[in-house]
MIVOVO-477710 format. One record per residue (C-alpha): x, y, z; residue number from 0. Coordinates in steps of 0.25 Angstrom, whole numbers, plus 5000, padded with zeros to 4 digits. Example, Ala and Ser with C-alpha at 12.3 -4.5 7.8 and 13.67 -1.06 7.14 Angstrom:
BEGIN
<east = 5049, north = 4982, up = 5031, k = 0>
<east = 5055, north = 4996, up = 5029, k = 1>
//
This chain:
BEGIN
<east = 5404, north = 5105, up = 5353, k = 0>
<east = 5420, north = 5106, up = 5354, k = 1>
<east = 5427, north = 5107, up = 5341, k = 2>
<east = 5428, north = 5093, up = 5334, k = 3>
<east = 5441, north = 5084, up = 5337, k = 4>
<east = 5448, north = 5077, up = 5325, k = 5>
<east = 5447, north = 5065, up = 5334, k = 6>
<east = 5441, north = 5061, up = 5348, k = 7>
<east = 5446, north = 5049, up = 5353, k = 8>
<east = 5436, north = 5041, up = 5364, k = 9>
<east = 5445, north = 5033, up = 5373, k = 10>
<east = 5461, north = 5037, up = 5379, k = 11>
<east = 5467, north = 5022, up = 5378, k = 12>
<east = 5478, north = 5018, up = 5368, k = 13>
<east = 5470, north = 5019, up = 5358, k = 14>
<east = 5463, north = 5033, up = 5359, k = 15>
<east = 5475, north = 5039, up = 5366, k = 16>
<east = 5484, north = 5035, up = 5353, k = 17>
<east = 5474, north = 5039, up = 5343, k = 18>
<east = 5472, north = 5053, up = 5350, k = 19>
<east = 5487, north = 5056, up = 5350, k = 20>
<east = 5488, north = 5051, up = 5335, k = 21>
<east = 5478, north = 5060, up = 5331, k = 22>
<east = 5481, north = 5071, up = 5340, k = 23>
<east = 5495, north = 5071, up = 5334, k = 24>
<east = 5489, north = 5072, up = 5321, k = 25>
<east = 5484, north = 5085, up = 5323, k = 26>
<east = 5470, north = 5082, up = 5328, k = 27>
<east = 5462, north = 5086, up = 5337, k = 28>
<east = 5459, north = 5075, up = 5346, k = 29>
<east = 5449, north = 5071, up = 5359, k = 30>
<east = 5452, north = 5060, up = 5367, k = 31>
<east = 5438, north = 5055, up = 5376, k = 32>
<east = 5442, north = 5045, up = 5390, k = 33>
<east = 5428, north = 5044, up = 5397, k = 34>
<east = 5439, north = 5041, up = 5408, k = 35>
<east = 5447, north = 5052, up = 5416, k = 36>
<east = 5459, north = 5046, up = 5414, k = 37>
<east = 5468, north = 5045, up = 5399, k = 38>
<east = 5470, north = 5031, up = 5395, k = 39>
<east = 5459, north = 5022, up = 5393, k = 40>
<east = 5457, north = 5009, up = 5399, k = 41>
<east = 5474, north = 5005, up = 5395, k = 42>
<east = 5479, north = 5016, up = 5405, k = 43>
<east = 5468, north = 5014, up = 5416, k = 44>
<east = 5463, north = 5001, up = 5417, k = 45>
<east = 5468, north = 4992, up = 5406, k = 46>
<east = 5482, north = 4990, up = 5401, k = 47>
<east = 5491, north = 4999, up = 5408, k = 48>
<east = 5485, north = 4995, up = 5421, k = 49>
<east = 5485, north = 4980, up = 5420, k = 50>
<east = 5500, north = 4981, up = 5415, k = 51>
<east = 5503, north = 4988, up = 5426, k = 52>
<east = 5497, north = 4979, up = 5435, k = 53>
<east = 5504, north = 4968, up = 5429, k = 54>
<east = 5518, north = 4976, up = 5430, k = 55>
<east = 5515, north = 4977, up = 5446, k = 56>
<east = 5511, north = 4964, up = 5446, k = 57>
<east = 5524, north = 4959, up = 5441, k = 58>
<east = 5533, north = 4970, up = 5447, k = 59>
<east = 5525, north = 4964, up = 5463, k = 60>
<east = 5526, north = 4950, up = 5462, k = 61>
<east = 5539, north = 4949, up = 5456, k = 62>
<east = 5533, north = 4939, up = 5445, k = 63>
<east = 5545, north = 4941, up = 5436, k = 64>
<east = 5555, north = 4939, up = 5447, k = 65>
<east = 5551, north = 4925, up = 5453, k = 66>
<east = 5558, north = 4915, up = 5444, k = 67>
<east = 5569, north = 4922, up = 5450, k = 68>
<east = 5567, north = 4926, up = 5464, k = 69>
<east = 5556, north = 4916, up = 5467, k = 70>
<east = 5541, north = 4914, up = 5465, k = 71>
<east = 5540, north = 4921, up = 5480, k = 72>
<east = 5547, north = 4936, up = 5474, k = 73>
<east = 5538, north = 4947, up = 5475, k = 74>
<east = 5541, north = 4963, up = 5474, k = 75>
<east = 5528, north = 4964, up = 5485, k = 76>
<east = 5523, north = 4954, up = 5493, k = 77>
<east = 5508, north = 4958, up = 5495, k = 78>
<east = 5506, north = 4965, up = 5482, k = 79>
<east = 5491, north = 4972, up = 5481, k = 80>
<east = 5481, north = 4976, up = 5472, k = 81>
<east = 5486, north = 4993, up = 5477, k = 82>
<east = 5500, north = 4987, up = 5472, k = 83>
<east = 5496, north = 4984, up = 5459, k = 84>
<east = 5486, north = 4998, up = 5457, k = 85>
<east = 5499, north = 5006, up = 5460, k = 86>
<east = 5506, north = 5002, up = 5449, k = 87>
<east = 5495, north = 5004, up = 5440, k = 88>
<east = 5490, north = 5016, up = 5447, k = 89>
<east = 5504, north = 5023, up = 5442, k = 90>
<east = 5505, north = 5017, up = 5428, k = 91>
<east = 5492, north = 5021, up = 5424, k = 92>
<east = 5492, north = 5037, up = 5429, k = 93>
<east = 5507, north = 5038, up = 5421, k = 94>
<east = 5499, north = 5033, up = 5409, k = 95>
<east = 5487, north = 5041, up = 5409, k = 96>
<east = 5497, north = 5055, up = 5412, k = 97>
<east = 5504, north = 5051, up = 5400, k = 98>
<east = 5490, north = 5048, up = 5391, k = 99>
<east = 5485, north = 5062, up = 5394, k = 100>
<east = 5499, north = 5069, up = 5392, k = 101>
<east = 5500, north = 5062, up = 5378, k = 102>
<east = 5485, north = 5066, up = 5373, k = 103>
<east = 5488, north = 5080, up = 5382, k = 104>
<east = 5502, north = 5082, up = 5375, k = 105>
<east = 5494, north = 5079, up = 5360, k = 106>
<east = 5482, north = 5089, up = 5364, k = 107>
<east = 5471, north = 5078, up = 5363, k = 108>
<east = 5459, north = 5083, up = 5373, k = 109>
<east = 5453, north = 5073, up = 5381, k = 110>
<east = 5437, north = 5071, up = 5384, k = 111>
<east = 5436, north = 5065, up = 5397, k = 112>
<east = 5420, north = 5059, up = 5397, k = 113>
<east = 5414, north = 5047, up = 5388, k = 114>
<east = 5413, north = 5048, up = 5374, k = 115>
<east = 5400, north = 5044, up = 5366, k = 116>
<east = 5396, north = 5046, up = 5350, k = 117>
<east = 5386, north = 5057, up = 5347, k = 118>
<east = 5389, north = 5054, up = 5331, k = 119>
<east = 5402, north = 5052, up = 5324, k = 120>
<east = 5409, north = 5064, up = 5325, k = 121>
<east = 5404, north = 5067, up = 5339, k = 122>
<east = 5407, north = 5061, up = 5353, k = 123>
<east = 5401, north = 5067, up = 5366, k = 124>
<east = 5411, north = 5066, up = 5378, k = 125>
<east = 5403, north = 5064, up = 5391, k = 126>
<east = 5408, north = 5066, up = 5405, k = 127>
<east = 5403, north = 5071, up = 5419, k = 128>
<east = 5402, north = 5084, up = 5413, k = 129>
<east = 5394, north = 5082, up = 5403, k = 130>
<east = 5394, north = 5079, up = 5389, k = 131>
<east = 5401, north = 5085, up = 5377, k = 132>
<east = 5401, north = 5082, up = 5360, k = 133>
<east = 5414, north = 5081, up = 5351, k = 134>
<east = 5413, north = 5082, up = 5336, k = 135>
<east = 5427, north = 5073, up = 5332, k = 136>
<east = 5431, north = 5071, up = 5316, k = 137>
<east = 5435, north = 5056, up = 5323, k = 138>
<east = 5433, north = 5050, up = 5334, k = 139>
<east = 5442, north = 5035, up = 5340, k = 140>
<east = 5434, north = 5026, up = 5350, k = 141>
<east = 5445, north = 5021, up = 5359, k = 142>
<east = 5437, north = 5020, up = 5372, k = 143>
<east = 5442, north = 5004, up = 5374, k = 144>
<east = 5438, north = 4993, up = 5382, k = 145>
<east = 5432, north = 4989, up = 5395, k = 146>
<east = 5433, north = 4977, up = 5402, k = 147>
<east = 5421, north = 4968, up = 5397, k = 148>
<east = 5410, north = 4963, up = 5407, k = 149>
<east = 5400, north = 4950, up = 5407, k = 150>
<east = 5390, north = 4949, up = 5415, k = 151>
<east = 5393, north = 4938, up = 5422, k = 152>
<east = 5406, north = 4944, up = 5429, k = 153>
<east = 5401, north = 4954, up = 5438, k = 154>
<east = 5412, north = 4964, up = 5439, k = 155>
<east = 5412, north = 4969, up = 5454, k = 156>
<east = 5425, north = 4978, up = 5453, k = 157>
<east = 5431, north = 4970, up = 5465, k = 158>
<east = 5429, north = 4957, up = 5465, k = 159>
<east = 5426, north = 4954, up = 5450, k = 160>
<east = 5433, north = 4965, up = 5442, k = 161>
<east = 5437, north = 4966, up = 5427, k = 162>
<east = 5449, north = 4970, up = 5420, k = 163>
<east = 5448, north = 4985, up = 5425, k = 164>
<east = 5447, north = 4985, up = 5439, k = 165>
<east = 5458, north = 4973, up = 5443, k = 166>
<east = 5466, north = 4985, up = 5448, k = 167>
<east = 5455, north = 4989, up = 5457, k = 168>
<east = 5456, north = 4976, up = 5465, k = 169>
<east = 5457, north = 4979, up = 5481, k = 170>
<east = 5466, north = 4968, up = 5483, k = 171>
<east = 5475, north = 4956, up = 5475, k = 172>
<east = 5464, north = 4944, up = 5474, k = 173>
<east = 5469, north = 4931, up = 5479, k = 174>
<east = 5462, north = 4923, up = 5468, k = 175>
<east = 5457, north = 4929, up = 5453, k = 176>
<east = 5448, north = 4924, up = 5442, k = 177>
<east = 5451, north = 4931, up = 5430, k = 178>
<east = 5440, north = 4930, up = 5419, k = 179>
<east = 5447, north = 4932, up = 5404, k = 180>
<east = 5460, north = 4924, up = 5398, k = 181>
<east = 5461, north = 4939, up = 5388, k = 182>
<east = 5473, north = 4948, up = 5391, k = 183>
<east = 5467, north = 4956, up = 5401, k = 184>
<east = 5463, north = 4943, up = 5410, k = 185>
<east = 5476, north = 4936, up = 5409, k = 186>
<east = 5485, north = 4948, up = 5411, k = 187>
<east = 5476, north = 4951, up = 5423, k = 188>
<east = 5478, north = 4937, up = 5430, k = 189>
<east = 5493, north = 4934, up = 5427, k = 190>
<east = 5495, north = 4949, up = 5436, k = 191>
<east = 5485, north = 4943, up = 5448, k = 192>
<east = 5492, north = 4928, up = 5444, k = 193>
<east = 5505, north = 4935, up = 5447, k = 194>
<east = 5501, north = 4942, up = 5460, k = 195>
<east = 5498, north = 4928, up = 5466, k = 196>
<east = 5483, north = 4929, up = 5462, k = 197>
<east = 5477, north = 4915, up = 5461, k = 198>
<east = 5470, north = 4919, up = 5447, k = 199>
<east = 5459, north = 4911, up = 5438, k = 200>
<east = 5459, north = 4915, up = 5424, k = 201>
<east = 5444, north = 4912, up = 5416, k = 202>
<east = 5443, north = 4912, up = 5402, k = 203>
<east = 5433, north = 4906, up = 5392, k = 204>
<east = 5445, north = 4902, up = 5382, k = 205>
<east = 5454, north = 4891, up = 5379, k = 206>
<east = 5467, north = 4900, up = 5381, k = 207>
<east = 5470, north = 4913, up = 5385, k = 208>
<east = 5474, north = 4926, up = 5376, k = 209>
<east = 5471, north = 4917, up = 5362, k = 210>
<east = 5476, north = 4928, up = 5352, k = 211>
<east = 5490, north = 4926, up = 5359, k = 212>
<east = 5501, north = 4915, up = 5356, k = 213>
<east = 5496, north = 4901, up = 5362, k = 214>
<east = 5510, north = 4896, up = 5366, k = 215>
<east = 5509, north = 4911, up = 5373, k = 216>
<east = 5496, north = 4909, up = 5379, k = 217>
<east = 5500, north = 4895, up = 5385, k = 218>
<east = 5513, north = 4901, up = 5391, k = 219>
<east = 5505, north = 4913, up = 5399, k = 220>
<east = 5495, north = 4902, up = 5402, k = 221>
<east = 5506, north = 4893, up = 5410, k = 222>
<east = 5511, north = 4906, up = 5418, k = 223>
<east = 5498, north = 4909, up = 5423, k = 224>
<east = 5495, north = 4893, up = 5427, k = 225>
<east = 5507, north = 4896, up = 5433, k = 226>
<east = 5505, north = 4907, up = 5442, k = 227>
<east = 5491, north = 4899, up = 5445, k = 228>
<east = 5481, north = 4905, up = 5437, k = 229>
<east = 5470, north = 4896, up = 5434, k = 230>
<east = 5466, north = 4895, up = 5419, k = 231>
<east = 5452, north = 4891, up = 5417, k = 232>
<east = 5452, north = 4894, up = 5401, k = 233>
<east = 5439, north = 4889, up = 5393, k = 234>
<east = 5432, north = 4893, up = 5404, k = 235>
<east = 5419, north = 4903, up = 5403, k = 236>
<east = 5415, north = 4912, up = 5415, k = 237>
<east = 5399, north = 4910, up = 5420, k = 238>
<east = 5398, north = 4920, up = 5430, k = 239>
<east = 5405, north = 4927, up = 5442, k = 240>
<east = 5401, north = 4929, up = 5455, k = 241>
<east = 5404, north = 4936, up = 5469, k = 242>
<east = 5406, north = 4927, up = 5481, k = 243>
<east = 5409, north = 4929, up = 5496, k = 244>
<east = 5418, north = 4918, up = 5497, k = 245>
<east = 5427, north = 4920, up = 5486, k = 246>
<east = 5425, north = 4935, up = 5478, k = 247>
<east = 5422, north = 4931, up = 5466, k = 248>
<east = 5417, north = 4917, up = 5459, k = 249>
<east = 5418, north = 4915, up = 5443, k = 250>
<east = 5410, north = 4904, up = 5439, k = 251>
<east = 5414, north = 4899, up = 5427, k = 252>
<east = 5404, north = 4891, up = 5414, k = 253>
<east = 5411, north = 4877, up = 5418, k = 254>
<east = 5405, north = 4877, up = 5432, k = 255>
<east = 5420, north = 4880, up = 5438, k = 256>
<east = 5420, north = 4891, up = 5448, k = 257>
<east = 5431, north = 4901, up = 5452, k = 258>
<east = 5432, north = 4909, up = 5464, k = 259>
<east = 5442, north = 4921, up = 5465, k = 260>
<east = 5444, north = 4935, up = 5473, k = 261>
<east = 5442, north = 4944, up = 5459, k = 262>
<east = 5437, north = 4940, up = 5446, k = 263>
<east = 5442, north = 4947, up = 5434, k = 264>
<east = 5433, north = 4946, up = 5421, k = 265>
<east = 5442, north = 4950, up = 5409, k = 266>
<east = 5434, north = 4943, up = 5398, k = 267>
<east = 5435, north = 4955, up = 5387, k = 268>
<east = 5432, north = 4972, up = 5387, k = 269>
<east = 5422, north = 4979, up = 5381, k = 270>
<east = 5424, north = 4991, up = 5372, k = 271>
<east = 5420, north = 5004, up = 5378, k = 272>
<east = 5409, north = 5008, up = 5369, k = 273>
<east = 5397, north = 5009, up = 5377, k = 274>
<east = 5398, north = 5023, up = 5379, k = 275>
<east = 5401, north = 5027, up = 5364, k = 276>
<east = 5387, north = 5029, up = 5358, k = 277>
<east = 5394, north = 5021, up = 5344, k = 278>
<east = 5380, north = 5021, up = 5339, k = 279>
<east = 5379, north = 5035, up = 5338, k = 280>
<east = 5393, north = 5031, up = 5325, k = 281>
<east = 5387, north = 5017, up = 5320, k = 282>
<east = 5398, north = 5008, up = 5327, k = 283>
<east = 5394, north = 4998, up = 5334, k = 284>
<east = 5405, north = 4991, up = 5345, k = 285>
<east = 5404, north = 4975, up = 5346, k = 286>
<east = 5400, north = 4968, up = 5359, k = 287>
<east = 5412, north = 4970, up = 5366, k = 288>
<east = 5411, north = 4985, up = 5363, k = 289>
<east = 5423, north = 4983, up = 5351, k = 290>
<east = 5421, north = 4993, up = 5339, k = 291>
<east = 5424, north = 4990, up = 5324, k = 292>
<east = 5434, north = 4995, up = 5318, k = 293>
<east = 5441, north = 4995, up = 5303, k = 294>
<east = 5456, north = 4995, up = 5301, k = 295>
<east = 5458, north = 5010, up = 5303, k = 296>
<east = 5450, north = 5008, up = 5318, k = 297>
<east = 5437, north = 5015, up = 5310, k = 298>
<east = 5424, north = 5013, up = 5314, k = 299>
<east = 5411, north = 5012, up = 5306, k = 300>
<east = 5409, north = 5026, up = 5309, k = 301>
<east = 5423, north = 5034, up = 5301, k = 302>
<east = 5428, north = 5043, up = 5309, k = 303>
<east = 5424, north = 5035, up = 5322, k = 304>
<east = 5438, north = 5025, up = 5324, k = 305>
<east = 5441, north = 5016, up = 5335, k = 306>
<east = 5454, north = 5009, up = 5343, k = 307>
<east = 5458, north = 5001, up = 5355, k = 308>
<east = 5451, north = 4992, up = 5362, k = 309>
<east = 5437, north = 4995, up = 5358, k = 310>
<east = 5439, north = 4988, up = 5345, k = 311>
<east = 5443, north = 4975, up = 5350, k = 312>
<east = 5457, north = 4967, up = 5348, k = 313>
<east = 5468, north = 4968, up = 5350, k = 314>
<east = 5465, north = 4977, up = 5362, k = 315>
<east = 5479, north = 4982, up = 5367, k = 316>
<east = 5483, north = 4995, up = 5370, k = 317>
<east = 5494, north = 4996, up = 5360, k = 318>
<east = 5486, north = 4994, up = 5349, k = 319>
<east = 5474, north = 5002, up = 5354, k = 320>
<east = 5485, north = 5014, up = 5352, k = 321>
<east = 5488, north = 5009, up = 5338, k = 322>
<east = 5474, north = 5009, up = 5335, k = 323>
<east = 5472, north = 5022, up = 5339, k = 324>
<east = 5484, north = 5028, up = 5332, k = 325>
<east = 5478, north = 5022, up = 5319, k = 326>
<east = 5464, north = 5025, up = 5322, k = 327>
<east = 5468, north = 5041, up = 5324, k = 328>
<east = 5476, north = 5041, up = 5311, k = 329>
<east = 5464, north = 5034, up = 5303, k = 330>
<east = 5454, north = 5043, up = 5308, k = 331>
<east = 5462, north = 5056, up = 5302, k = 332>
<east = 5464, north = 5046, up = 5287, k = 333>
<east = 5480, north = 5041, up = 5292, k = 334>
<east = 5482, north = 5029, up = 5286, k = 335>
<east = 5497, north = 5029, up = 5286, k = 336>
<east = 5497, north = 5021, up = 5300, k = 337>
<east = 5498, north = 5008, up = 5299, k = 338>
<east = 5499, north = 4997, up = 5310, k = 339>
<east = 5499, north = 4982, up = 5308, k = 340>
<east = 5490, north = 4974, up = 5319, k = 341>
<east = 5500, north = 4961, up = 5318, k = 342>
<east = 5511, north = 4969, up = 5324, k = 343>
<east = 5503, north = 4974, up = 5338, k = 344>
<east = 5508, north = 4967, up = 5349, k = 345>
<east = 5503, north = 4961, up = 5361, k = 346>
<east = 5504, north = 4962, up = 5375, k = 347>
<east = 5496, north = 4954, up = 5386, k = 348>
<east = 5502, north = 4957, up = 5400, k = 349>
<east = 5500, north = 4943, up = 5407, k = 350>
<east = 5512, north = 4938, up = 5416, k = 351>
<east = 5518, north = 4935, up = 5408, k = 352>
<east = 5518, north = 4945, up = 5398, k = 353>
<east = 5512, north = 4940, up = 5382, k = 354>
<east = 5515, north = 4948, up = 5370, k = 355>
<east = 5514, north = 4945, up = 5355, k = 356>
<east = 5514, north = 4951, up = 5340, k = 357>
<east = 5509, north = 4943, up = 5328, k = 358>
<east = 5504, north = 4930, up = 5325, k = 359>
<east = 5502, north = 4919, up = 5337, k = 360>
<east = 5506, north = 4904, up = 5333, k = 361>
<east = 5492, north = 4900, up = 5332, k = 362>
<east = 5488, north = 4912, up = 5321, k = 363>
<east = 5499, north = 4907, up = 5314, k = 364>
<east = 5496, north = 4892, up = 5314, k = 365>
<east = 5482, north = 4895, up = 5309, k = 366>
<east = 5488, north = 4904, up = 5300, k = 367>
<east = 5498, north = 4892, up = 5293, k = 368>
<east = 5507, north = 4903, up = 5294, k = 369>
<east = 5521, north = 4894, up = 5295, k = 370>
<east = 5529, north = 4898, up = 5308, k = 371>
<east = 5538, north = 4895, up = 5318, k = 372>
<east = 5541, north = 4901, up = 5333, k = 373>
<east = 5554, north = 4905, up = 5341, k = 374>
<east = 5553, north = 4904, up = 5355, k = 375>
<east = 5561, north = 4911, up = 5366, k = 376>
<east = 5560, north = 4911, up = 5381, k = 377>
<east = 5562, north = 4921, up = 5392, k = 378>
<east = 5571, north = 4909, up = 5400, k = 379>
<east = 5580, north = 4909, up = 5389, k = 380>
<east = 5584, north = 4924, up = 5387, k = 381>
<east = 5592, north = 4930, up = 5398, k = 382>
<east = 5582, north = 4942, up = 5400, k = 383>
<east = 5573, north = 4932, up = 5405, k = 384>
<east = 5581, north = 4925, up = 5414, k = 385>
<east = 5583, north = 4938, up = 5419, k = 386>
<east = 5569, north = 4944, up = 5421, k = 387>
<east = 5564, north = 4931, up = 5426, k = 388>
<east = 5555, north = 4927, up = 5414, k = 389>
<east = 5558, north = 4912, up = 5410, k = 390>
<east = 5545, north = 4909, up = 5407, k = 391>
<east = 5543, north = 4920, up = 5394, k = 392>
<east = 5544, north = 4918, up = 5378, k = 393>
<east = 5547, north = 4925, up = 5365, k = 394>
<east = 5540, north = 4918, up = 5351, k = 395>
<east = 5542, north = 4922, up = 5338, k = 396>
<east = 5533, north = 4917, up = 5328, k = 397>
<east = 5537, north = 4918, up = 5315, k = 398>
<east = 5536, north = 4915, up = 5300, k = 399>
<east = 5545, north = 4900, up = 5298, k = 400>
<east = 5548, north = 4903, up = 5284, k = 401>
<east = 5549, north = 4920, up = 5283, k = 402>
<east = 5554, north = 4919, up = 5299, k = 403>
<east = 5545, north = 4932, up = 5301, k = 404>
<east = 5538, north = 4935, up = 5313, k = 405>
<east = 5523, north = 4932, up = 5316, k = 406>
<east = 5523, north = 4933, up = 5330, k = 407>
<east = 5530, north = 4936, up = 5343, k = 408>
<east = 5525, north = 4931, up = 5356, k = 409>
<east = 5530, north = 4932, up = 5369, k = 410>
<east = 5527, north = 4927, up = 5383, k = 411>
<east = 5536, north = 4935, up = 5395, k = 412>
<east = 5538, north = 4947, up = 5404, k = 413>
<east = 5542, north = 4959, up = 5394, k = 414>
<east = 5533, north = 4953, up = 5382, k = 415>
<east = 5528, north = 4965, up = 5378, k = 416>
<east = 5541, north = 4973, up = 5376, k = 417>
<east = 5548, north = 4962, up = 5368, k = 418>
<east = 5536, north = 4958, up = 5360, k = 419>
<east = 5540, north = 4971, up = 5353, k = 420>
<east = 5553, north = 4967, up = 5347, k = 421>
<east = 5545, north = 4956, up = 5339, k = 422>
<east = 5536, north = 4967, up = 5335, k = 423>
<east = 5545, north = 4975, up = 5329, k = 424>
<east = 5552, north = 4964, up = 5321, k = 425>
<east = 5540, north = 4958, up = 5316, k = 426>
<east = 5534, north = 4973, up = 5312, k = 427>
<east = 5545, north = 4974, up = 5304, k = 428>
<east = 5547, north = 4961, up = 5296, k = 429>
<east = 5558, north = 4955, up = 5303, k = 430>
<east = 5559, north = 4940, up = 5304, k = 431>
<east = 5566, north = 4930, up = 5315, k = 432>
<east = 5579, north = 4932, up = 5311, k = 433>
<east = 5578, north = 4946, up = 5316, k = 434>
<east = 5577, north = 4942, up = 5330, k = 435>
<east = 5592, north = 4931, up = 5327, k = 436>
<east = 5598, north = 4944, up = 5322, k = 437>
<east = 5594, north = 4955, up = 5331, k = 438>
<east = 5603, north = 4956, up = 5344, k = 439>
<east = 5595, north = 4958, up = 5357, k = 440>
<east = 5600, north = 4964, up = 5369, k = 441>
<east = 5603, north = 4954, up = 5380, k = 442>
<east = 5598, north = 4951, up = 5389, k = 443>
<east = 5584, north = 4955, up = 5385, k = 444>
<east = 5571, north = 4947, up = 5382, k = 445>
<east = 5570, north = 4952, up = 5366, k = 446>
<east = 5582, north = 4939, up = 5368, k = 447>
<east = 5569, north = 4931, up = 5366, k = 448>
<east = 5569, north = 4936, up = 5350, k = 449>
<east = 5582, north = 4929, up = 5347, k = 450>
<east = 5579, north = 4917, up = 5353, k = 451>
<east = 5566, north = 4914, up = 5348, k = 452>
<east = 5570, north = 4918, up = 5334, k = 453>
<east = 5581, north = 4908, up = 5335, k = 454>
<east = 5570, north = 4899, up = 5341, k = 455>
<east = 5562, north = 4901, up = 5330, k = 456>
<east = 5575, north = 4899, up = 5319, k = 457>
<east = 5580, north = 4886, up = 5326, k = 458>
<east = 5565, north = 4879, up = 5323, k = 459>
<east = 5564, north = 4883, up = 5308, k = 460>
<east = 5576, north = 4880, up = 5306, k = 461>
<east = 5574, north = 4865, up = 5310, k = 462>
<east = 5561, north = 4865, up = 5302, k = 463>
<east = 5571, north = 4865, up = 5290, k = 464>
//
């Protein structure tokens, strides 16, 4: 048996890659295990960095942020294909896995290629086509992520009825689309087709889409997608999905309706990949959607077993997989200086347009009796936006009416991801409205939007008195 690793890490996402560089700096000896032959987990190869790029080729081809200025009829490429799209993607995604391996490479952490298992809590066997092999580990990190879920009234079929991993391998650009799922990945999926001309059908069982963002945010991205003709049928429950010669693909839904389309896409939820990790050879035990407790240090009920990422549920985003890893590592060798506040992680969904937001939505608030009061800007009235084309995008602050501190930013627009950022920091750091009336913001640029709404948000306390 190999010497024992201070820490082996099951999984090369953000979460495991961030924890094995942590500890690797720390002086450790570290192992990183990918059952893949390829670094990065399901973020680099068929999750986040793929589906952004997607989108950014989607954008790039259609000319979607030109047309309110050269005409809905602009396009970069007329005929633009399913290879068009893969090209992009293909290029991003062997960048980002050169530069995974050269970070673990650079930090001397020795990568296991093969699926890990539990023998007991200090020993994890490493199977691959050569055989198998046992390493004794003081800690060990589950970062092995998610998958997308399956029921078994959706038969996945990999070309007509796909899930969320296996869009880019369509042959060719559907004419018509049934998305099944109103989550992140679902709605950022059929804004890209809905862009690219796709006539898309989106399915899901609740009242609205994305319920832990901002309502007022919700209802904005739900009139841009009616507006590129995306049909909406929300309270809707899926019965079962079926092949047909005539059409593909037919979605019978539990209200009798039926719906034909080229492709399905079923993205209700993932599943955490935990089926291979022998837990109850530790005592842990995952939930049905293969999520796995954890305390507040990411430690499971075994002690020196930790996990992070995806695998133990919400939030789910691959910036705070990385932070959860980075915590995880320094827990698991008794660091407790590291601290990192939740309220403070942003969010980004990458619809068309783009959604972010940090802190408390209206609704929370109101349920809260916390006493607020919002400042809205909009794209049209900024020069930037004018400029870049976007008239249709906003900035709130949400904030406290009597301290004027800041609860919550939320933002609807191209860029909303970057400028969310600015918002972050001030509310990081205590700062209140007034900040945003003080500060002077380069013009003409989209952080613009801060002034305004702050003085938006002045101008209606201010006739509250």
């Amino acid at each position: 048996m190999p010497g024992a690793y201070d820490l082996i890490v099951i999984g090369s996402g953000p979460a495991g890659q961030r924890a094995a560089i942590y500890a690797a700096k720390m002086g450790k000896r570290v192992a990183l295990v990918e059952s893949r032959e390829v670094v990065g987990g399901a973020c680099i190869n068929t999750g986040t960095i793929p589906s952004k790029t997607m989108r950014e080729a989607v954008l790039h081809l259609s000319g979607y942020n030109y047309k309110s200025i050269y005409g809905m009829n602009y396009r970069v490429k007329e005929r633009i294909t399913m290879a068009d799209l893969a090209f992009r993607t293909q290029h991003v995604i062997k960048t980002e896995v050169d530069v995974t391996e050269a970070q673990l490479s650079r930090n001397n952490i020795e990568m296991l290629v093969g699926i890990a298992s539990f023998e007991d809590a200090t020993h994890v066997k490493v199977t691959n086509s050569r055989g198998s092999t046992v390493y004794e580990a003081v800690n060990v990190l589950i970062a092995t992520g998610t998958k997308p879920a399956t029921s078994p009234k959706v038969p996945i079929n990999g070309t007509t009825i796909v899930n969320s991993d296996q869009v880019l391998n369509l042959k060719e650009l559907p004419r018509t689309l049934i998305v099944v799922g109103g989550g992140v990945i679902g709605v950022e999926y059929c804004c890209m087709f809905a862009a690219l001309g796709v006539r898309v059908t989106l399915i899901e069982r609740r009242p609205r889409l994305l319920e832990f963002a901002d309502q007022e945010i919700v209802e904005a991205l739900s009139y841009h997608l009616r507006d590129a003709r995306v049909t909406m049928r929300l309270n809707e429950g899926l019965e079962s999905v079926e092949e047909s010669a005539e059409c593909a693909v037919v979605a019978n839904l539990e209200s009798k309706k039926k719906l034909s389309g080229d492709v399905l896409l079923y993205a209700v939820g993932r599943q955490g990949n935990v089926d291979e990790l022998n837990l109850p050879a530790v005592g842990i035990e995952a939930d049905s959607r293969g999520r796995i407790p954890v305390d507040k240090d990411f430690r499971t009920k075994c002690p020196n077993i930790f996990a992070a990422g995806d695998v133990i549920g919400f939030p789910s985003l691959a910036s705070v997989s990385m932070e959860q890893g980075r915590i995880a590592a320094a827990r698991s060798f008794g660091d407790v200086q590291i601290v990192s506040n939740p309220s403070f992680y942003p969010y980004g969904i990458y619809t068309i347009p783009e959604i972010s937001f940090i802190g408390k939505t209206e609704e929370q608030l109101t349920e809260e009796d916390v006493p607020y009061e919002v400042g809205l800007a909009y794209y049209r009235e900024i020069a930037r936006g004018q400029i870049r084309g976007d008239t249709t995008g906003r900035l709130k602050i949400i904030f406290h009416r009597e301290t004027h501190s800041l609860l919550g930013v939320h933002i609807i627009g191209e860029g909303a991801s970057e400028l969310l950022h600015i918002g972050q920091a001030v509310m990081a750091l205590g700062g209140k409205l007034e900040y945003f009336v003080d500060t002077v913001f380069n013009y003409p640029t989209l952080a613009e939007c801060y002034k305004v709404a702050a003085f938006n948000g002045l101008n209606r306390v201010a006739r509250l008195y």
